[in-house]
TIGU-358096 format. One record per residue: residue in one letter; y, z, x of N, C-alpha, C in turn. Coordinates in steps of 0.2 Angstrom, whole numbers, padded with zeros to 4 digits, always signed. Example, Ala and Ser with C-alpha at 12.3 -4.5 7.8 and 13.67 -1.06 7.14 Angstrom:
REM residues 2
+------+---------+-------+--------+----------+-------+---------+---------+-------+--------+
| rest | n.north |  n.up | n.east | ca.north | ca.up | ca.east | c.north |  c.up | c.east |
+------+---------+-------+--------+----------+-------+---------+---------+-------+--------+
|    A |   -0028 | +0039 |  +0066 |    -0022 | +0039 |   +0062 |   -0016 | +0039 |  +0066 |
|    S |   -0011 | +0035 |  +0064 |    -0005 | +0036 |   +0068 |   +0000 | +0039 |  +0064 |
+------+---------+-------+--------+----------+-------+---------+---------+-------+--------+
This chain:
REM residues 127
+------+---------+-------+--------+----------+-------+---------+---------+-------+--------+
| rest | n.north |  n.up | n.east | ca.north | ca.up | ca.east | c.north |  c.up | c.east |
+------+---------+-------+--------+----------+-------+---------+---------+-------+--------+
|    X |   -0023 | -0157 |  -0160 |    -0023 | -0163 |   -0157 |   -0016 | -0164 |  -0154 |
|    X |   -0016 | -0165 |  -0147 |    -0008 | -0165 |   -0145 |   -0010 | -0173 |  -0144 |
|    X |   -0012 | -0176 |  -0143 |    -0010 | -0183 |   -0140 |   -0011 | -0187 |  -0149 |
|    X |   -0007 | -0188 |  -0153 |    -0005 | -0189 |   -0160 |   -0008 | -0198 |  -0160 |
|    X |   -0012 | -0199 |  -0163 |    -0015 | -0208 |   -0163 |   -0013 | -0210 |  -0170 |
|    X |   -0010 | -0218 |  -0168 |    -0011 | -0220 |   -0176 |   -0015 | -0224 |  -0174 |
|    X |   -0018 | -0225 |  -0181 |    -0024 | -0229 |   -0179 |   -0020 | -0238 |  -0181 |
|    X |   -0027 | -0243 |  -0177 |    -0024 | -0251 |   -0178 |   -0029 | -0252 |  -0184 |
|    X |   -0030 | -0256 |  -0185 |    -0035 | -0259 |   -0190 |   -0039 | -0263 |  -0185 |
|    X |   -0039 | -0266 |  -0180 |    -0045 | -0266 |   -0174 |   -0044 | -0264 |  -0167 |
|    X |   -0047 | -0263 |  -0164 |    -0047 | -0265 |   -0158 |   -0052 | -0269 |  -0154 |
|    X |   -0052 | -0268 |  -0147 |    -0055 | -0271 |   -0142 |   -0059 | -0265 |  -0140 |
|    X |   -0065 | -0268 |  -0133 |    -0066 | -0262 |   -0131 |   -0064 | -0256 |  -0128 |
|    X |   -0059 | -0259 |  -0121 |    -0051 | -0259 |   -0119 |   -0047 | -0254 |  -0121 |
|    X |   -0044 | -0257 |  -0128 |    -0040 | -0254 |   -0132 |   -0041 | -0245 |  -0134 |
|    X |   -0048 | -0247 |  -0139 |    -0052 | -0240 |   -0140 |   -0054 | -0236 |  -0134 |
|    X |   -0056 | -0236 |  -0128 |    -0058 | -0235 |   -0123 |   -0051 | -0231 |  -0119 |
|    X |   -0046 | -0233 |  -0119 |    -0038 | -0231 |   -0118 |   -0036 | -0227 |  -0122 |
|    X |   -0038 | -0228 |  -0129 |    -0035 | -0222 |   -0134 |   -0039 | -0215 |  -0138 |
|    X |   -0045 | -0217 |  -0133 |    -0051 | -0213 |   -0137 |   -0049 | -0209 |  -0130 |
|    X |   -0048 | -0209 |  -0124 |    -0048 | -0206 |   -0117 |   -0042 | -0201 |  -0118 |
|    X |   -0038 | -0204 |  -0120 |    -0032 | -0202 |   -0120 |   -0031 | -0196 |  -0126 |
|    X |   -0034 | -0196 |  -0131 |    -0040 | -0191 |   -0135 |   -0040 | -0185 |  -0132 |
|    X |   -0046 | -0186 |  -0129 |    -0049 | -0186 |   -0124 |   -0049 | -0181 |  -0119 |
|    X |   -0043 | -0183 |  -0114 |    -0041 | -0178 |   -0110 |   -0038 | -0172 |  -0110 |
|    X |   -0036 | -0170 |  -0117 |    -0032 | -0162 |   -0117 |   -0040 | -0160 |  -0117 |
|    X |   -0046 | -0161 |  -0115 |    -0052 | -0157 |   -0114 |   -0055 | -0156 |  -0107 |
|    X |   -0050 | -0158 |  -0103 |    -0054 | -0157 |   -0095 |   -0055 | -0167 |  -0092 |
|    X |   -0055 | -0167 |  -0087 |    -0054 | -0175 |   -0084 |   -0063 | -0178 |  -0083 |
|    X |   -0068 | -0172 |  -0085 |    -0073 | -0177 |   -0085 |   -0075 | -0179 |  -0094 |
|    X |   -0073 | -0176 |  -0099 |    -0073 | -0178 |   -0105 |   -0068 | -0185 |  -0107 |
|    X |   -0073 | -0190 |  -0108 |    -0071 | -0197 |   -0109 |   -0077 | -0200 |  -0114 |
|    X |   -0075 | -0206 |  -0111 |    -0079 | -0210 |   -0117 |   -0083 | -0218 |  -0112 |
|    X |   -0086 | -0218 |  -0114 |    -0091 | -0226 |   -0110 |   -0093 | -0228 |  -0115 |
|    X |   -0092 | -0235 |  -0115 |    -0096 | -0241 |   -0118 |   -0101 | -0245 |  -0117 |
|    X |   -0106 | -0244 |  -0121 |    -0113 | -0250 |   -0116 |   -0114 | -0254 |  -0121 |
|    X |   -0119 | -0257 |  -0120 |    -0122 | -0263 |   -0125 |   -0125 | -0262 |  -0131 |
|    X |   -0126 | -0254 |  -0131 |    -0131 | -0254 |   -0138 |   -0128 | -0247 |  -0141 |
|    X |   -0122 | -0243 |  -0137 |    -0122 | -0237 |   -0138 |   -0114 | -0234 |  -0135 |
|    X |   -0111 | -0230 |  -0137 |    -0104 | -0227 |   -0136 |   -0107 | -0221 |  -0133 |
|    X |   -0104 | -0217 |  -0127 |    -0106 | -0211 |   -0122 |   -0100 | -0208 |  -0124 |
|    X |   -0100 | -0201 |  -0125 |    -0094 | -0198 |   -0125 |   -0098 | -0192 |  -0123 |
|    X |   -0097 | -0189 |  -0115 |    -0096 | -0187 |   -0109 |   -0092 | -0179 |  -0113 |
|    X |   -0097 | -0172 |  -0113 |    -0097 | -0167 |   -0114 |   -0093 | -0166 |  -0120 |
|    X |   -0093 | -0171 |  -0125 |    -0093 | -0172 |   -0132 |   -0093 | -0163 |  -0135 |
|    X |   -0098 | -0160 |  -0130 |    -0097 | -0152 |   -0135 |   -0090 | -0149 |  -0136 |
|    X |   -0088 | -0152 |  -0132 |    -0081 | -0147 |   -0131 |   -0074 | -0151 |  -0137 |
|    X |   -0078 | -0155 |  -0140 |    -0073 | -0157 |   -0146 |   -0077 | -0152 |  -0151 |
|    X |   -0072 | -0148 |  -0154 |    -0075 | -0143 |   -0160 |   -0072 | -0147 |  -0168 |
|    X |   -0065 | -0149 |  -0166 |    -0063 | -0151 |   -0171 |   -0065 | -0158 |  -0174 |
|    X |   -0066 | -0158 |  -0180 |    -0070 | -0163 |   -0186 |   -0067 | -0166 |  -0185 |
|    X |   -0058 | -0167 |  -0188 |    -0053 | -0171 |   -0187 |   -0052 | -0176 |  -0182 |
|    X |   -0052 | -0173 |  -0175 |    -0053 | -0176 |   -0171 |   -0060 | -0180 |  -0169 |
|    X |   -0064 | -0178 |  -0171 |    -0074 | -0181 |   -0171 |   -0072 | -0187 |  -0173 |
|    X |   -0068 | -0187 |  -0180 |    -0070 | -0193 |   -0186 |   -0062 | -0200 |  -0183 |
|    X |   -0059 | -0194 |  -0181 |    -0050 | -0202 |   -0178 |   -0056 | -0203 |  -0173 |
|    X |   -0059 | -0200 |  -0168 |    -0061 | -0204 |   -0162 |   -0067 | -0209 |  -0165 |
|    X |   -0070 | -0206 |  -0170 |    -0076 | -0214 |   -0174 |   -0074 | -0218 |  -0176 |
|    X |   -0065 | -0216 |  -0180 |    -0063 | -0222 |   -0183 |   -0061 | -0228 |  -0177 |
|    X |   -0061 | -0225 |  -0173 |    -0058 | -0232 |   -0167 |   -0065 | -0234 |  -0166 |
|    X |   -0070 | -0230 |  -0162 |    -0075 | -0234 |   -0163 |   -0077 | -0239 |  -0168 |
|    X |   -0078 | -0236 |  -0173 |    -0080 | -0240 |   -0181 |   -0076 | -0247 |  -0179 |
|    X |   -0070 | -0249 |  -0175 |    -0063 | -0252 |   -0178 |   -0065 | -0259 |  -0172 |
|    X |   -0071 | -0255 |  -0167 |    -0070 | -0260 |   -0160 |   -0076 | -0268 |  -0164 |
|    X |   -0080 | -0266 |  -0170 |    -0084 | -0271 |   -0173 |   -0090 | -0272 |  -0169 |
|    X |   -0090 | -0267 |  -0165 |    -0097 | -0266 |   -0159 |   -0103 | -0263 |  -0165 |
|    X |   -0102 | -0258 |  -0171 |    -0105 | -0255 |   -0174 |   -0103 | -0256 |  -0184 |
|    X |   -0110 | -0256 |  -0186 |    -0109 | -0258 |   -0194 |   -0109 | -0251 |  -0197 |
|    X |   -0109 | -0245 |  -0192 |    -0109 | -0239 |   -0196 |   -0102 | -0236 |  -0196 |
|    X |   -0102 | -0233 |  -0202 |    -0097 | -0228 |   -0205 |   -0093 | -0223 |  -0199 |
|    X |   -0087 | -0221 |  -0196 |    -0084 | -0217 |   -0195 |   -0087 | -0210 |  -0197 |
|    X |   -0090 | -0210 |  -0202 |    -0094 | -0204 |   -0206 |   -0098 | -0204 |  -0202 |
|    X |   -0103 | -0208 |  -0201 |    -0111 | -0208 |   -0202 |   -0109 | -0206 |  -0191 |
|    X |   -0105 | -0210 |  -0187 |    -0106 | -0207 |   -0180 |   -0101 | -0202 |  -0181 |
|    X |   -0097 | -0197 |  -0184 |    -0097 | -0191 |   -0183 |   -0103 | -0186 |  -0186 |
|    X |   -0103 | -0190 |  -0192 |    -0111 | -0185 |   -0194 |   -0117 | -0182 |  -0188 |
|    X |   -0117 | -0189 |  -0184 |    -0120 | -0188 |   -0179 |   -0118 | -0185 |  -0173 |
|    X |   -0114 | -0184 |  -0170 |    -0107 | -0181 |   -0167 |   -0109 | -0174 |  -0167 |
|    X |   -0108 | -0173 |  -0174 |    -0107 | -0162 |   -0176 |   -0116 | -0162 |  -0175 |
|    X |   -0121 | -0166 |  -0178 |    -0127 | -0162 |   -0175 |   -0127 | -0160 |  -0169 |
|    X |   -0127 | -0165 |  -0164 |    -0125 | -0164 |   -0156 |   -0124 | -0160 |  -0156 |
|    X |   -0115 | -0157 |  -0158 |    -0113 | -0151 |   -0157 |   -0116 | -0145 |  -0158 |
|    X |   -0119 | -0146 |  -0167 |    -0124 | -0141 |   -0167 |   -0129 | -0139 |  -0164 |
|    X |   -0132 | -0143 |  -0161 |    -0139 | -0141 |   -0156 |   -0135 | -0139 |  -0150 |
|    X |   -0129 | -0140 |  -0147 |    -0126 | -0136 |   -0142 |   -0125 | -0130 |  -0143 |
|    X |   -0124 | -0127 |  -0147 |    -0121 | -0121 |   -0149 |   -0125 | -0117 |  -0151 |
|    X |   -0130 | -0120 |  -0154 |    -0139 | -0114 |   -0154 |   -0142 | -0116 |  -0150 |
|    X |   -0141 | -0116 |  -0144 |    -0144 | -0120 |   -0136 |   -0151 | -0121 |  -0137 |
|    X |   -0150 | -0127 |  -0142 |    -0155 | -0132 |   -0143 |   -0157 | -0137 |  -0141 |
|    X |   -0159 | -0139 |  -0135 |    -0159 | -0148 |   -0130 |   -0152 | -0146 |  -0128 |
|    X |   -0151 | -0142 |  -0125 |    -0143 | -0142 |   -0122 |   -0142 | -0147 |  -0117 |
|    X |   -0148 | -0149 |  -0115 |    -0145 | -0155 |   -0107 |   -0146 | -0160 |  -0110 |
|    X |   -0147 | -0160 |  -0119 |    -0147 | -0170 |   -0121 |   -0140 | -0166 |  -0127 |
|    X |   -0137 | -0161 |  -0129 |    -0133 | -0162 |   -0134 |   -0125 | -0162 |  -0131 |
|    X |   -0128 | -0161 |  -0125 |    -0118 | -0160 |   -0119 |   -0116 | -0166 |  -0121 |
|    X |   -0120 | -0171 |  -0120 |    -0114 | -0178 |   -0122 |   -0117 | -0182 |  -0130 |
|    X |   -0116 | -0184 |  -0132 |    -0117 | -0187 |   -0140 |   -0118 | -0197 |  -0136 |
|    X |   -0123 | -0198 |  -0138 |    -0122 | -0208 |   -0137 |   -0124 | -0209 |  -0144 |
|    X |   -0119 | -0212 |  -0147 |    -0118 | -0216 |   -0154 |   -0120 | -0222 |  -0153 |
|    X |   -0127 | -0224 |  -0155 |    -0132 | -0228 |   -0157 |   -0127 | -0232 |  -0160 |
|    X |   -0127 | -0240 |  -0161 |    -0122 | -0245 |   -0163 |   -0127 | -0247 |  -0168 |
|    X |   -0131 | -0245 |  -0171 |    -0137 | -0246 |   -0175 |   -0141 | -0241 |  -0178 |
|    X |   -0139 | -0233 |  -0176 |    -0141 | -0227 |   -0177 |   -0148 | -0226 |  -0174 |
|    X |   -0146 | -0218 |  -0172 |    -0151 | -0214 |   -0168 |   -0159 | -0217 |  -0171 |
|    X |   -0163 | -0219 |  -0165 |    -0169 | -0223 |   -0165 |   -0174 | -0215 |  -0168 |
|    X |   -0172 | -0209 |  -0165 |    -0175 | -0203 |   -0166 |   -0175 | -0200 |  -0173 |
|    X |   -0179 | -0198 |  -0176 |    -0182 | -0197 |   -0184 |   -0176 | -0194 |  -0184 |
|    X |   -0178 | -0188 |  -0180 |    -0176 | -0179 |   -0183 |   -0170 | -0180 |  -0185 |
|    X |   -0165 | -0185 |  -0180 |    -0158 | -0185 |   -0177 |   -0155 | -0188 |  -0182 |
|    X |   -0159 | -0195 |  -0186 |    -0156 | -0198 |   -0192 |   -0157 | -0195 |  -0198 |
|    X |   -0162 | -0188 |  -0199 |    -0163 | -0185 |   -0204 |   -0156 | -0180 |  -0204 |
|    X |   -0156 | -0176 |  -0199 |    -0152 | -0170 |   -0198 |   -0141 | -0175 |  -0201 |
|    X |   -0143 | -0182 |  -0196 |    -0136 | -0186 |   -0200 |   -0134 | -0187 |  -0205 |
|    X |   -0141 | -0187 |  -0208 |    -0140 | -0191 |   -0215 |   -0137 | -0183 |  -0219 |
|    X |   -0141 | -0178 |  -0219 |    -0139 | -0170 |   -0222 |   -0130 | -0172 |  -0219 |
|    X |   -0129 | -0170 |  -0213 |    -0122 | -0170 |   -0212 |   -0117 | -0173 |  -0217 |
|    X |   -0120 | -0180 |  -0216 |    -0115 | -0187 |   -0218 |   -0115 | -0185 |  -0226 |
|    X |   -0122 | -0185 |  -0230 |    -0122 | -0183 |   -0238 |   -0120 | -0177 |  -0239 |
|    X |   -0117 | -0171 |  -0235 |    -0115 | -0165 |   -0237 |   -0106 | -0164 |  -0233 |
|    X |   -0105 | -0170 |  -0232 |    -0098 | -0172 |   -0229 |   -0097 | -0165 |  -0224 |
|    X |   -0100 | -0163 |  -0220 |    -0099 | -0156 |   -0217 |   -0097 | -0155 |  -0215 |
|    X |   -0091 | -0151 |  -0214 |    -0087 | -0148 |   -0208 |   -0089 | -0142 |  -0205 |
|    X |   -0093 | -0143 |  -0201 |    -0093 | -0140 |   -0196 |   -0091 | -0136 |  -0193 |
|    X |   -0089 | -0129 |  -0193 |    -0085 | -0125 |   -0189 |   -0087 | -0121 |  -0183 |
|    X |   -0087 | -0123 |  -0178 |    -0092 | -0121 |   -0173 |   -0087 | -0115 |  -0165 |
|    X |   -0083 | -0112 |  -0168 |    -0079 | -0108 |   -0164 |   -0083 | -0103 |  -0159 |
|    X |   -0086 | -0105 |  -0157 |    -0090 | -0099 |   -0152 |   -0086 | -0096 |  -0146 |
+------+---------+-------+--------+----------+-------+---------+---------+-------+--------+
């Protein structure tokens, strides 16, 4: 991780959205992050391999108080995505990760999280 984050104890959307970006770009200028009303967009998500970075970028989301879930629970989320990228499974829904502010409405998606998040995975997806 070349662009080094401390984290605040809150942010804005603003805030987070500047410092998640800023993340962010040592990946290419179209890997970023969008905010909407029910959900966070991070825009070819597959190309973050590292957990470490997965979990700093959820902890700013977790921080905006847009969402009542764990930093864990939308990186948990996050690495399936990426899984399903890397065994090119729904590869045209797993290129970008949207972190439900409520959790994925889809069964598979919250079952596959919850293994993740209870098996604290790290993921290692070096392809």
């Amino acid at each position: 991780m070349k662009n080094k984050v401390v984290l605040k104890d809150r942010y804005t959307k603003e805030e987070a959205k500047k410092a998640i970006d800023t993340m962010l770009s040592e990946y290419g200028k179209t890997c970023k992050i969008e905010f909407h009303d029910a959900f966070a967009d991070i825009i070819d998500s597959y190309k973050v391999i590292s957990v470490k970075e997965q979990r700093t970028i959820c902890e700013i989301i977790s921080r905006t108080g847009l969402t009542k879930r764990t930093s864990r629970s939308l990186a948990a989320e996050w690495q399936v995505h990426n899984l399903a990228w890397y065994l090119r499974v729904f590869r045209s829904h797993a290129k970008d990760v949207a972190l439900d502010y409520k959790g994925d409405p889809r069964k598979y998606v919250r079952f596959a999280t919850s293994v993740f998040e209870l098996l604290n995975a790290k993921t290692v997806l070096y392809v």
